[in-house]
N, C-alpha and C positions, 0 to 999 in steps of 0.2 A: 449423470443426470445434470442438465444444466437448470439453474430456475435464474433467470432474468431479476436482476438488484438485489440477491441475494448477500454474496461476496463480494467484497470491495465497495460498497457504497460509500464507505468511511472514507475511502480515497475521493470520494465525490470526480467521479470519474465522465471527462465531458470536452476534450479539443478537437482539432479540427485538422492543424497546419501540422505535416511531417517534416522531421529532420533526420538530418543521419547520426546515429551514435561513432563513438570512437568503437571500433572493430572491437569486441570482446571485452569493453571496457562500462562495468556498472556503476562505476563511483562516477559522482555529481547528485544534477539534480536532473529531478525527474518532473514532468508535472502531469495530472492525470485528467482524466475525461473531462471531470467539473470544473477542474483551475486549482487545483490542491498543488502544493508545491510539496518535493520530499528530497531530502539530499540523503544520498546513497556514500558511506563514508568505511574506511578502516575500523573493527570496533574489536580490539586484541586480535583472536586469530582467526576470526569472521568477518564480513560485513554487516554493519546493517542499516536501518533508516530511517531518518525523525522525521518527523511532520512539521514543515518548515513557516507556510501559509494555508490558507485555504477563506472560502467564501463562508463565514458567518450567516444564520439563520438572519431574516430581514428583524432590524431595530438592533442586536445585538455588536459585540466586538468579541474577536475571534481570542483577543486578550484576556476574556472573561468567560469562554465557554470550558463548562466543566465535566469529565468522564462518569455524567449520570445515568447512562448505562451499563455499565461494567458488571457482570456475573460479580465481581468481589466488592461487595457491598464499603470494604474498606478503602479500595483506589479510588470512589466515587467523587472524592471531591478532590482530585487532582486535575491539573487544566489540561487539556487537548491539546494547545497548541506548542508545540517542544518534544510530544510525546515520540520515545522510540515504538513505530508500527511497523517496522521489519526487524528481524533479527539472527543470526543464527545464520547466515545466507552462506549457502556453501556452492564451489563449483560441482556439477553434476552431468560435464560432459561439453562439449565445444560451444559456445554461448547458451549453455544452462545451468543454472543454478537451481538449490532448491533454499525454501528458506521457512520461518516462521512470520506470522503478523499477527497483529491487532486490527480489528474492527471497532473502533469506537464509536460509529453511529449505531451498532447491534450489541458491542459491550464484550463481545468472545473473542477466543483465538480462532487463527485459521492455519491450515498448511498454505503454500504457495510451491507451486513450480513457474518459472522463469524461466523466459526462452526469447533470446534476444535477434531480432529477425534481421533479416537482409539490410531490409527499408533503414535499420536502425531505431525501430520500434521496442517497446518491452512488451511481450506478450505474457501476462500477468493472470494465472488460473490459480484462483483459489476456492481452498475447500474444506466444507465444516463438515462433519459425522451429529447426522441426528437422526437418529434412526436408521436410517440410509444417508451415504454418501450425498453432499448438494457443493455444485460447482459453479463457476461460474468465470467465463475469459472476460481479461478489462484492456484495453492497450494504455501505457504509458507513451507519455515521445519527451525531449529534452528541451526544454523550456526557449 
């Protein structure tokens, strides 16, 4: 089931222009639909990946926004911007990965499967269990 802004709005997900990735290759940076930036890095014997920029609510600084959403009432006052929102990213077949993330505009985790296309695109579905399964595809492309 897909619902439209569900998953991945945290990535504030929003460009326009394509490029080509390096063949099978997830490390760097990514940026997503909104202009969020994410660098995808070595993290022990996984990947995963921080939240490098992104567009701040109007009047604020992205230096000052804090994880007031968060189900754990105790991360709540930790800053968004540095945050790891991928994790766990494992390979799951010839440009697939599967991984973990965070949502810090909704506060929860999500799964993600990853599937990195021809174009050089990142096709980015993720998915939260509540009650029913809720989806939702985002495209990344390289900054």
């Amino acid at each position: 089931m897909i619902r439209s802004g569900f998953i991945f709005g945290f990535i504030f997900l929003s460009t326009s222009l394509v490029t080509v990735a390096k063949a099978s290759d997830l490390h760097g940076l990514w940026q997503t639909t909104k202009g969020a930036i994410i660098s995808i890095s070595q993290c022990g014997s996984t990947m995963c990946g921080q939240l490098q920029s992104f567009k701040p609510p109007d009047g604020k600084r992205q230096q000052d926004i804090l994880d007031t959403r968060n189900q754990d009432r105790a991360k709540r006052g930790r800053k968004v911007l540095g945050l790891r929102v991928l994790w766990n990213i494992k390979a799951a077949g010839e440009n697939k990965w599967y991984a973990e993330g965070y949502d810090p505009r909704r506060g929860y985790e999500i799964t993600i499967n990853i599937d990195l296309l021809p174009s050089g695109l990142l096709k980015m579905t993720g998915c939260k269990k509540i009650v029913l399964n809720f989806c939702e595809n985002v495209i990344w492309q390289r900054p």
